[in-house]
Phi, psi and omega in degrees: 000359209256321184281330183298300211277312172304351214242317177298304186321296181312304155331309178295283179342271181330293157321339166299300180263016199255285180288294184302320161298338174256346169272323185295304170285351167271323162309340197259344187079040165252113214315155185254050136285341167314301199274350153300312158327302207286288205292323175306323176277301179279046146247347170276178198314331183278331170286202181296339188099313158022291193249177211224023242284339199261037170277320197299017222315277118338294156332329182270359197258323182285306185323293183277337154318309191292330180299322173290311166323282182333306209284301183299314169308332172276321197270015177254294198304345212225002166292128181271112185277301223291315189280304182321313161334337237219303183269340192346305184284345173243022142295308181273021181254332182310318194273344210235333188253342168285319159315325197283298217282337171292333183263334160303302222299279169292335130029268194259330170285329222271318196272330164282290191273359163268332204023033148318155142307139164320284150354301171293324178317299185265346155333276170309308169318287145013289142328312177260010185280349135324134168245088190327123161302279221307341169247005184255300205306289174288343187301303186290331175296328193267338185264276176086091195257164161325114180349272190304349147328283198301289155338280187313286175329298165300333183271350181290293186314337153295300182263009159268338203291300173315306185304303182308305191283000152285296178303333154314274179343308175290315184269349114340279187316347204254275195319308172300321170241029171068036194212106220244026203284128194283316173313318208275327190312316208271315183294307215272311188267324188307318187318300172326284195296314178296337181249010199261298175302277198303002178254330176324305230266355161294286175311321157298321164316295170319307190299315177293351184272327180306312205274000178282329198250328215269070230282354203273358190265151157294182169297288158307322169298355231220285176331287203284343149330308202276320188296352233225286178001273233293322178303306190284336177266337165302318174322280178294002172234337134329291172312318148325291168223128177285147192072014181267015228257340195260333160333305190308332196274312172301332173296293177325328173302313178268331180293323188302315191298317194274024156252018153089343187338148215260131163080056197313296162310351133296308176317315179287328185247034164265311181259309152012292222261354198252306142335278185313272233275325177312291231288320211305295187307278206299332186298325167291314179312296187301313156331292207292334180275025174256143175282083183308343171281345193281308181309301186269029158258011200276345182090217190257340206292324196311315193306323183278313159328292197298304188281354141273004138300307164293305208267334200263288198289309184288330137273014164284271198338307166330271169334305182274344165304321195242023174314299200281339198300146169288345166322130159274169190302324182305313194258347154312302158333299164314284209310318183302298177293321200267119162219016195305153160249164189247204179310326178247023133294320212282301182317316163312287192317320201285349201266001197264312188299321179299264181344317151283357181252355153320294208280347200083353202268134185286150151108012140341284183298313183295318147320283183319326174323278181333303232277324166297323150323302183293334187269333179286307165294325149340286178320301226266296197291303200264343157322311234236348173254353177318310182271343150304337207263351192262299184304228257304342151225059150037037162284339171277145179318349185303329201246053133311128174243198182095153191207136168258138166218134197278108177136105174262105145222165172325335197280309191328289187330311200267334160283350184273297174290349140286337148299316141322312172291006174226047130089003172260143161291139154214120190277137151242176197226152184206192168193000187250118182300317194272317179279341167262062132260333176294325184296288202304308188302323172260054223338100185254144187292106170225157172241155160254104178187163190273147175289350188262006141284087122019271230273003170270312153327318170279338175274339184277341150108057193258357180277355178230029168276177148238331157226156191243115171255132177238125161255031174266196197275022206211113186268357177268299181328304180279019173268325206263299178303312167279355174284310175314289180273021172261338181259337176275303183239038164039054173294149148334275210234109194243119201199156194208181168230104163229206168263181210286178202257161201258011141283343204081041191272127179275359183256026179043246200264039182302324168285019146226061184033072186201078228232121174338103199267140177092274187204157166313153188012083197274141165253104156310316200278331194284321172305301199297323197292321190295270148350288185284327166307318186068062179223047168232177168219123160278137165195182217220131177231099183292125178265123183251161194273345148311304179244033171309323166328281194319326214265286209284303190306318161006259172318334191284309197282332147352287134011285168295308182276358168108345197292284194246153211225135192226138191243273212218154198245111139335058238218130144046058158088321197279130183252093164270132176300151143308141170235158189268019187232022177317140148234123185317169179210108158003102182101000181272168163235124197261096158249151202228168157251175170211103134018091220213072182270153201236161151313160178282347187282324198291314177327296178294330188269311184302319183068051203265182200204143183282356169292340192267351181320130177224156181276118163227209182235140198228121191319313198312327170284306178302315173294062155331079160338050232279005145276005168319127175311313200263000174275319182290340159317282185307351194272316184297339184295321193291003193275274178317307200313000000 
């Protein structure tokens, strides 16, 4: 029973510090194979002694295939063809000419500065020809670079993992049986990738028709179907041809996405969440079997190796891959630095070390060594400089420009046609057949379909928006409607209107990115009433750094009386909704309505229209009062806050 309990003990550990490593790094906003890295060595043998991985024996070898399968199949569902579509061409130059070239490239380092045998040399290239999902995938949700960046990374980081890890399998093969003839190597992989592909995209096709017709399974139950699939199509193409099994899973993954299965985005963060605990499991395990004495016998050469890979081979490759790409130098660049390796190096490598040290053959240990150097240095240097390196060529995603906004009424409309006029997209969303027509009239982009349709959201083009607003006359639906989609596509800036919370906390769902829109209890219908009436003035107010306090409390006591309503901010070029928990800034430019009543006669001879509203500057704003009793109230107030 003793061999038993320990083999539970090593599992629980691991998952304990498996987990407890991702949580640490996601408070620090840090990628988590750092801290995977980290805990894997020290609870291992080299560490305190804690794990134990070659208790697993065999075992560790299923564990991590299946986990890779796994890893790679979410990281096929979660592939944007659409966006991908936009990089294609310097996507097939990355897997299939980028390949070539990572692999003469490491190589020739490996072999110059490491003094591998030529044979071990590319062993390891081969290995590092790869790029992690598992490390690509969380770094850009934490940078959040430009869209077609972002694109290009992920689909390299998907669809290179299968191409490397064949191409490992083959030059594996030539070392053991010597046999290094270049038709057959080539033949031998087109074979894979081909019988790999073609059982993926049957078998997803299949899996997506089941799940389409099979209207009587839950929702969970739906979930362990694909997963029960993907295992089975890893299998059965394993069995055929061997290494063709991770092909399988990545096709499959995308052909399943692009057949629509109906609550598709529970499937994906159902294997999200199945993905974080593989890589949790394997990174520790693998860690913990690495020998830190193997490493720092490899020497000072290992070092030079790695970094003419980061610095040398990995921006030749970049560069000639993308000649023709519409990519500027700024994102050539970026593309050029980000390169970490993963899971399925470290995994390989550890199973490759085994094997050869099976066969008698030296430089087992030694691989493994390099290829966890490399991954540690990657990791560590462009993980953790990524988001500098994206602000300093103005790559980041913060400034998603663009607006979805839930809700055709005058205000929505009138905040919808200012993002248009300064050249950003916007959608509005409806369920009233009549208010999108109202929509149509000024010609505005509208869908008539409700906001909790996914495949509507997703055609309104809201994964490459920055904000998603829900306005409409019902403040729990739009409470409901930003949670939802704050959790499904992560916009930047996600705001509703809803009521205010009964402590009186105003910042509404701030822990679940969800931020209060315009002011506290804004009374919609009265604002909208205003605006079809034409007893508003729209106008725009620059806060300058002398008076700005006097500028805000101003407007704060506006505000406060019912006079102004603040729309949208201006800021360094970006055009932002207001939020109520905004803080102004020296230099914002603040556009509002102001409250502007006319006679019923005058009303009737302008015949004015909230389509003619235009932005000026308007004395009731511009003229601070600064004896006013209630402005020095709000300034103090503005003040304590």
């Amino acid at each position: 029973m003793e061999m038993p309990f320990d083999i539970t003990l090593l599992i629980v550990l691991t998952v304990i510090a498996g987990i407890g490593a991702q949580v640490l790094a996601d408070y620090l906003k840090i990628p988590g194979i750092v801290f995977l890295l980290l805990f894997g060595i020290l609870l291992g043998p080299d560490g305190f002694g804690l794990l134990h991985p070659s208790l697993l024996g065999d075992g560790l070898e299923v564990i991590v295939s299946l986990s890779v399968a796994l890893i790679l199949f979410e990281g096929g569902l979660n592939l944007e063809l659409k966006e991908l579509d936009k990089v294609s061409g310097s996507l097939r130059n990355l897997v299939t000419i980028g390949t070539l070239i990572t692999l003469i490239g490491g190589g020739i380092a490996a072999h110059a500065f490491s003094e591998f045998p030529w044979s071990i040399s590319f062993l390891y290239a081969a290995l590092v020809v790869v790029t992690g999902p598992t490390v690509i995938g969380p770094l850009l949700k934490q940078v959040q670079v430009e869209r077609s960046v972002a694109a290009l990374l992920e689909g390299e980081g998907v669809l290179i993992d299968p191409v490397g890890a064949i191409l490992a399998v083959l030059v594996l093969d030539v070392i053991l049986n010597g046999d290094a003839d270049p038709v057959r190597l080539i033949a031998g992989l087109s074979l894979r990738l081909g019988i790999g592909s073609a059982i993926g995209a049957l078998g997803g096709w299949t899996l997506g028709y089941f799940l389409k017709r099979a209207q009587f399974l839950s929702d969970d139950l739906k979930n362990l179907v694909v997963l029960a699939g993907l295992w089975g199509l890893f299998g059965l193409a394993q069995n055929i041809r061997g290494e063709s099994g991770l092909m399988a899973t990545v096709v499959a993954g995308i052909v399943l996405r692009a057949c629509a299965v109906p609550d598709e985005r529970l499937l994906r963060r159902f294997k999200g969440q199945l993905t974080i605990l593989a890589v949790s499991v394997l990174f520790i395990l693998l860690a913990a079997d690495l020998s830190l004495a193997s490493v720092v016998a490899l020497g000072w050469g290992s070092l030079v190796t790695v970094a003419v890979l980061m610095l040398v081979v990995r921006p030749i490759n970049v560069w000639l891959c993308t000649i023709n790409s519409g990519l500027n130098w700024r994102q050539k660049l970026f593309v050029s630095w980000i390169a970490p390796k993963g899971i399925v190096s470290a995994s390989i490598a550890s199973l490759f070390a085994i094997l050869l040290t099976d066969r008698g053959i030296n430089g087992g240990d030694s691989i493994k060594a390099l290829v966890f150097l490399t991954i540690i240095l990657t990791v560590v240097l462009q993980g953790l400089t990524a988001r500098s390196v994206a602000k300093i060529l103005g790559l980041m995603s913060t400034k998603a420009t663009g607006a979805v906004i839930v809700g055709s009424n005058p205000l929505s409309r009138l905040i919808a046609r200012l993002f248009k006029e300064r050249g950003e997209t916007v959608v509005i969303l409806d369920t009233n057949p009549e208010a999108c027509q109202e929509a149509e009239r000024e010609d505005l982009p509208v869908f008539l379909s409700s906001a909790l349709d996914t495949e509507v959201l997703e055609e309104a083009g809201l994964a490459s928006m920055g904000t998603f607003l829900a306005m409409t006359s019902n403040g729990e639906v739009n409470r409901v409607l930003a949670q939802r989609t704050a959790e499904e596509f992560s916009p930047p800036r996600v705001l509703a209107l809803f009521p205010q919370d009964p402590q009186g906390n105003k910042t509404g769902n701030k822990t679940n990115k969800i931020q209060h829109a315009f002011i506290p209890e804004l009374q919609l219908k009265t604002w909208n009433d205003y605006l079809s009436d034409s007893q508003v003035k729209l106008g725009e107010t620059v806060l300058k750094e002398p008076s700005c306090a006097f500028q805000q409390a101003h407007l704060q006591a506006l505000i406060s009386s019912g006079e102004l309503v603040p729309l949208l901010i201006e800021r360094e070029k970006q055009l932002l909704v207001v939020s109520a928990t905004d803080a102004w800034q020296p230099g914002d430019v603040i556009i509002y309505l102001l409250y502007d009543p006319k006679p019923k006669l005058l009303k009737r001879l302008s015949g004015s229209s909230q389509s003619r509203l235009t932005l000026e500057k308007l004395p009731t704003v511009e003229e601070v009062p600064l004896s006013s009793l209630a402005l020095e109230e709000t300034l103090e107030k503005v003040s304590a806050e």
